[in-house]
PyMOL CGO cylinders between C-alpha atoms (Angstrom):
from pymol import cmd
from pymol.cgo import CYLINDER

trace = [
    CYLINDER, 0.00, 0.00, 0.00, 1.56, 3.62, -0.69, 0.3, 1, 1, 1, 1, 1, 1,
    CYLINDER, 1.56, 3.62, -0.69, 1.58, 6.54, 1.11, 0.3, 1, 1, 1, 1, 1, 1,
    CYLINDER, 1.58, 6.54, 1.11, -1.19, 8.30, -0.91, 0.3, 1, 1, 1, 1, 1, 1,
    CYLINDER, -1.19, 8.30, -0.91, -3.36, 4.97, -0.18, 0.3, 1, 1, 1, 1, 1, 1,
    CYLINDER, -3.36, 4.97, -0.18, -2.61, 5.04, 3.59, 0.3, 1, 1, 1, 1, 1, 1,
    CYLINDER, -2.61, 5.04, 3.59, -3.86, 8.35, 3.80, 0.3, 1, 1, 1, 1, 1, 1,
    CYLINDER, -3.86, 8.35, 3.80, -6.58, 7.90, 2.16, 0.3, 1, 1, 1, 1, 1, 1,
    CYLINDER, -6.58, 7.90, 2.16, -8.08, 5.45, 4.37, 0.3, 1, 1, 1, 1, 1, 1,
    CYLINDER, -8.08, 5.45, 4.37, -6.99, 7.25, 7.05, 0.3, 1, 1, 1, 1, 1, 1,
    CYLINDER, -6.99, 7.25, 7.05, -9.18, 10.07, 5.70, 0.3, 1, 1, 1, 1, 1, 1,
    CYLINDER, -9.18, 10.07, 5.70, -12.05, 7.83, 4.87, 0.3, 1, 1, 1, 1, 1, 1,
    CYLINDER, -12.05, 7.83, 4.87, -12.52, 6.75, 8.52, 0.3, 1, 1, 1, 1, 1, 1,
    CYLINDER, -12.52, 6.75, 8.52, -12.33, 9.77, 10.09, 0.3, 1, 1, 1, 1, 1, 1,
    CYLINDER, -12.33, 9.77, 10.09, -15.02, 10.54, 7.59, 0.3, 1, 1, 1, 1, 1, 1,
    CYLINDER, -15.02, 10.54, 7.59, -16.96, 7.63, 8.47, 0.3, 1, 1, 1, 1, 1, 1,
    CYLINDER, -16.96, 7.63, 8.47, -16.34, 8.06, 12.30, 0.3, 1, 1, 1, 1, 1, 1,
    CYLINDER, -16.34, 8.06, 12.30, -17.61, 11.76, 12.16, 0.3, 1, 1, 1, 1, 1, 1,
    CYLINDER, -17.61, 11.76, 12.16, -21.22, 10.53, 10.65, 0.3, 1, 1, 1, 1, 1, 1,
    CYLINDER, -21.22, 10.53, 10.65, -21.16, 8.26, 13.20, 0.3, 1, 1, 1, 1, 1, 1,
    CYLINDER, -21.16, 8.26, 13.20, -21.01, 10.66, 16.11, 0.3, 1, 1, 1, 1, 1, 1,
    CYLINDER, -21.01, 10.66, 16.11, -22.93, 12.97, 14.19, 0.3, 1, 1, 1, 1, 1, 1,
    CYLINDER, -22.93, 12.97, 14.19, -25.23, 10.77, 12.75, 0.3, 1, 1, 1, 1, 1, 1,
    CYLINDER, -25.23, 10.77, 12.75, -25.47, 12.12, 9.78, 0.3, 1, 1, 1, 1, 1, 1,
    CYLINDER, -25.47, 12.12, 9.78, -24.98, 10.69, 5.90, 0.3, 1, 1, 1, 1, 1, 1,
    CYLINDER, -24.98, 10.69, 5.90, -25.86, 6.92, 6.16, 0.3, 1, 1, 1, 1, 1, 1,
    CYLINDER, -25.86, 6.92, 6.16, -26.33, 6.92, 10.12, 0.3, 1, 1, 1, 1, 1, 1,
    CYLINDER, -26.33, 6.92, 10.12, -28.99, 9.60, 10.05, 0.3, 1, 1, 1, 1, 1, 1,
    CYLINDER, -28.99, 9.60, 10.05, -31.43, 7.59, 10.02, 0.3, 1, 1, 1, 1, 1, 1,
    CYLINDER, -31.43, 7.59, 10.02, -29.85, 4.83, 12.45, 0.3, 1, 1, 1, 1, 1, 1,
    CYLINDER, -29.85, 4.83, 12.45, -33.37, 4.15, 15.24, 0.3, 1, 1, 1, 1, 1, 1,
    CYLINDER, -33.37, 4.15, 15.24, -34.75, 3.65, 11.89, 0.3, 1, 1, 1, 1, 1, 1,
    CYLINDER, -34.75, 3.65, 11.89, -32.40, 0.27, 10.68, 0.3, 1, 1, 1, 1, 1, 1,
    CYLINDER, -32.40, 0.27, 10.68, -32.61, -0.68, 13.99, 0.3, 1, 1, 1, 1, 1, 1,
    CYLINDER, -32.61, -0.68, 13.99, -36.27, -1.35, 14.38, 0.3, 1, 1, 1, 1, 1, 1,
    CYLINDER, -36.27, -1.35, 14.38, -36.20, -3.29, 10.73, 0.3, 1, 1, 1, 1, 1, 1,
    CYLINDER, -36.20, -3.29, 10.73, -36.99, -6.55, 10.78, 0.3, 1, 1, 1, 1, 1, 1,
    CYLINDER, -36.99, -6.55, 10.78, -37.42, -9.24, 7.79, 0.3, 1, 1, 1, 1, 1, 1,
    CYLINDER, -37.42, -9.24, 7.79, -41.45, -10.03, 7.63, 0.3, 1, 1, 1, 1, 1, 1,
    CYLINDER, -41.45, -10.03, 7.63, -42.26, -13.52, 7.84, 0.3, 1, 1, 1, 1, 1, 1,
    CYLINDER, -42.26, -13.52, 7.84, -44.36, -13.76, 4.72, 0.3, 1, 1, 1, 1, 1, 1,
    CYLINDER, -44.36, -13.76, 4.72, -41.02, -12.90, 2.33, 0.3, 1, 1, 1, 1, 1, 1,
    CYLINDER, -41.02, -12.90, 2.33, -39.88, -15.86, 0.54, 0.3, 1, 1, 1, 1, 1, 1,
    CYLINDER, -39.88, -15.86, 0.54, -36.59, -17.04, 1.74, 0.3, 1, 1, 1, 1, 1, 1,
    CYLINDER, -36.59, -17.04, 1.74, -33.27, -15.59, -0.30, 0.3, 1, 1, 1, 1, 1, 1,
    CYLINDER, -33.27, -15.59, -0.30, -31.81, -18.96, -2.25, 0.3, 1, 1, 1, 1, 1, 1,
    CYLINDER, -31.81, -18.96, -2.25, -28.48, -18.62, -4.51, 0.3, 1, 1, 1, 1, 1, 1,
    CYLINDER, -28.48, -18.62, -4.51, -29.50, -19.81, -7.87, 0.3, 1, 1, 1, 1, 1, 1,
    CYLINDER, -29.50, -19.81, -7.87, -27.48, -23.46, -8.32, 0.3, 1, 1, 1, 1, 1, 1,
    CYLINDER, -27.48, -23.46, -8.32, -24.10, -23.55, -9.85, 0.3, 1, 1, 1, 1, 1, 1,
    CYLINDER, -24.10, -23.55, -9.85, -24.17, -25.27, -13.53, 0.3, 1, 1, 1, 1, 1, 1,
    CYLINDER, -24.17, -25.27, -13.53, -21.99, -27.93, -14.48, 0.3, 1, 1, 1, 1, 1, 1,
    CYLINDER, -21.99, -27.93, -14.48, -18.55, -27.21, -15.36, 0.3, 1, 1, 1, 1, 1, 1,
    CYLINDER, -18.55, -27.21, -15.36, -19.00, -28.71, -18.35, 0.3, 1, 1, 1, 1, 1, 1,
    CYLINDER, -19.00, -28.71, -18.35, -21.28, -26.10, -19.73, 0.3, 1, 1, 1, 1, 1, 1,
    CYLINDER, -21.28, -26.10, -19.73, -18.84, -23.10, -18.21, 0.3, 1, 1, 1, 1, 1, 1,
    CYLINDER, -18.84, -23.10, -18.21, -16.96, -20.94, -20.82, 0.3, 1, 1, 1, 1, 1, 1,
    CYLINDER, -16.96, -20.94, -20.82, -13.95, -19.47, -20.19, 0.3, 1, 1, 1, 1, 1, 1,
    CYLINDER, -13.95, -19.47, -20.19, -13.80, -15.69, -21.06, 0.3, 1, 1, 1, 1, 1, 1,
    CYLINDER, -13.80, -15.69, -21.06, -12.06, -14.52, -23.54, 0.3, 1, 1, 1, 1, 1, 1,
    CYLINDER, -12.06, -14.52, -23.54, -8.30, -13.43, -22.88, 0.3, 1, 1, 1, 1, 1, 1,
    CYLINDER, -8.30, -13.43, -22.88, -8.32, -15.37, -19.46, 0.3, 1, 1, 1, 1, 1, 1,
]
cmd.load_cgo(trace, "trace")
């Protein structure tokens, strides 16, 4: 990781701590997430099933 990279992490999670505290940007609405909950009457999430190997491609330049 360089320098430049470093700090700009460093940046980002000052950024990210500050909405925190504040609770602004993404965490403004934070009471709000917290009371979500999934409803019973969704249909479970499913990954779709992986296909056969056989009938995989391989892209192009790989």
């Amino acid at each position: 990781m360089t320098d430049t990279q470093h700090q700009a992490v460093d940046a980002a999670r000052d950024e990210v701590l500050a909405m925190l505290t504040e609770r602004t940007g993404v965490f403004a609405n934070a009471e709000r997430w917290a009371a979500w909950r999934w409803e019973p009457v969704w249909p479970t999430p499913r990954l779709s099933r992986p296909r056969a190997a056989a009938n995989r491609v391989a892209p192009e330049g790989g």
